[in-house]
Steps between C-alpha positions, in 0.01 A plus 500: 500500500332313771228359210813389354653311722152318638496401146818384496413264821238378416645388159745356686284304750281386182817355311621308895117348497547400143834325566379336813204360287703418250743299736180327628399412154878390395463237803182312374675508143796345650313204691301439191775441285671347721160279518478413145895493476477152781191367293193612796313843527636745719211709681195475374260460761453910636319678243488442189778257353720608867456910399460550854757304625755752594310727695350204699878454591557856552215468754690184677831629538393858647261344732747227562659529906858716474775300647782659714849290530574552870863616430467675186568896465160598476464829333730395252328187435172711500607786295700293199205342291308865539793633353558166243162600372527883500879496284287262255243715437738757534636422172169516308520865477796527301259389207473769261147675449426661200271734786696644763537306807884435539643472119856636642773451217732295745247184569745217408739612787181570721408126442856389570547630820161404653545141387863520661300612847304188471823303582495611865156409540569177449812508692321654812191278498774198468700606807237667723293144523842375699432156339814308326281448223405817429816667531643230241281570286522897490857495437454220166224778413728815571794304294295416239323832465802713499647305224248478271460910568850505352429355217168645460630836514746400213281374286295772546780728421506334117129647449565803634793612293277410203245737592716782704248554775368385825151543391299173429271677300803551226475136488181419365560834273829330330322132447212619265736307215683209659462385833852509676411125574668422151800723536569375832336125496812361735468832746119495464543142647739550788273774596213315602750168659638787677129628608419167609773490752441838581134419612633173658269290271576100382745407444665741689252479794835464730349742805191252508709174460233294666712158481743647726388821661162404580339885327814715542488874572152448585499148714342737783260721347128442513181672410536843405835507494530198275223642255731810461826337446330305185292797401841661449605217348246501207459847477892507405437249254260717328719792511770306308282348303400832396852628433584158370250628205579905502874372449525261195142428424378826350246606802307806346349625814200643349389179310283220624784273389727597779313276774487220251887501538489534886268185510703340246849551706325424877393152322860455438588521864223294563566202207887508623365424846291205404766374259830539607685335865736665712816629407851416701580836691829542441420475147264763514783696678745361189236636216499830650868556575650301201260524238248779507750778598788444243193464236313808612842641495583432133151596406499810668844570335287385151225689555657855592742479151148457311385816715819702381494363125102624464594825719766544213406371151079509551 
């Protein structure tokens, strides 16, 4: 039993290292291009072609001096991008392994409610720093976040009727024919808008609004604290990416082809960054409320006769 378990920890602490270097590596991919999106180079002077580059800026922000605001709350303030970062990686374990580690049947909700925890974060770290700014920008990100999670959740609800389980392994198993990306093409698509405003990402970057909020929830982070607030950031990214591709894209987990999708859907957040501006909030508020949920609603409706009719007849 106790071989067991150091097993299990240390295949846990291997998969955190490989998502942190992941997130490092997802950060140079995004500057470059970003680069070649403006017409110059991105990094390319540390190592070879930039290689380098992140962990040269890993080096600068956790050797960089830790500011204090004077009146903020400060264990709060402390404790919220430790726990930013540990809910993020948090949610890498409800990945199904074809080996032990933690392949529980009930990973979907698993990966709902950490990514609802990561809401508070955000809302401590804005209100802790006792700055106007930051506290502005915590509640757009709190707003925002919670309703996108509504509509997540529905959407979500449409591919799980189709395969009756919480398991995201009995995804991949019932795409080996069609991927549900063609059943679902106008779900498939409000999935990853909807994962875009989840991870506040352009053009929904409303916690960040640096025209009018000078860096939102973070305005008064620095060094470490900083670095683990964006770390977070990215690794999310990644982890929706990666259920972006489980969901409608066919991800076989035990085929090279899986992390082909992953890149595939992380360069869509990054290509939406460098092409598209800023959308209105209130609009953003508008597509969730008016569109997305009577949509995900008919869908869902759509999607569960389809589940009864094959239950029945096939």
């Amino acid at each position: 039993m106790l071989v067991d378990n150091l097993l299990f920890l240390i295949s846990v602490v291997i998969l955190f290292i490989s998502v942190l270097v992941s997130v490092a590596f997802l950060t140079l991919l995004e500057r470059k291009v970003l680069g070649y999106i403006q017409i110059r180079k991105g990094p390319n002077k540390v190592g070879f072609q930039g290689i380098l580059q992140p962990f040269s800026d890993a080096i600068k922000l956790f050797s960089k001096e830790q500011v204090f605001p004077f009146m903020s709350n400060f264990n709060l303030y402390y404790l919220s991008p430790l726990l930013n970062l540990f809910l993020a990686l948090l949610m890498w374990v409800s990945i199904p392994f074809f080996s032990f580690n933690i392949s529980f049947d009930l990973s979907i909700l698993f990966f709902l409610s950490v990514s609802s925890l990561g809401v508070y974060t955000i809302m401590v770290s804005g209100w802790s720093s006792n700055s106007s700014y930051s506290l502005l920008g915590g509640l757009r990100s709190v707003a925002q976040t919670i309703s996108y999670e509504v509509s997540l959740i529905l959407i979500l609800l449409s591919f799980l009727f189709m395969i009756s389980s919480f398991n995201l392994l009995e995804l991949s198993n019932l795409q080996q024919n069609i991927w549900f990306l063609f059943i679902f093409f106008p779900l498939s698509v409000m999935w990853f808008v909807s994962s875009l405003a989840e991870t506040n990402r352009t053009p929904f970057d409303f916690a960040e609004g640096e025209s009018e909020l000078v860096s939102g929830f973070n305005v008064e982070y620095s060094s470490g604290g900083f670095a683990m607030i964006f770390l977070a950031e990215y690794s999310n990214i990644l982890f929706m990416s990666m259920i972006c591709s489980m969901l409608f894209l066919g991800g076989i987990l035990n085929s090279f082809s899986i992390f082909i999708k992953i890149v595939f859907m992380s360069f869509l957040w990054i290509w939406v960054r460098g092409t598209l501006p800023r959308y209105r909030y209130d609009k953003l508020m508008y597509l969730a409320w008016k569109s997305y949920l009577p949509c995900s609603l008919n869908i869902l409706v759509y999607s569960l006769g389809l589940t009864v009719f094959f239950f029945m007849y096939i």
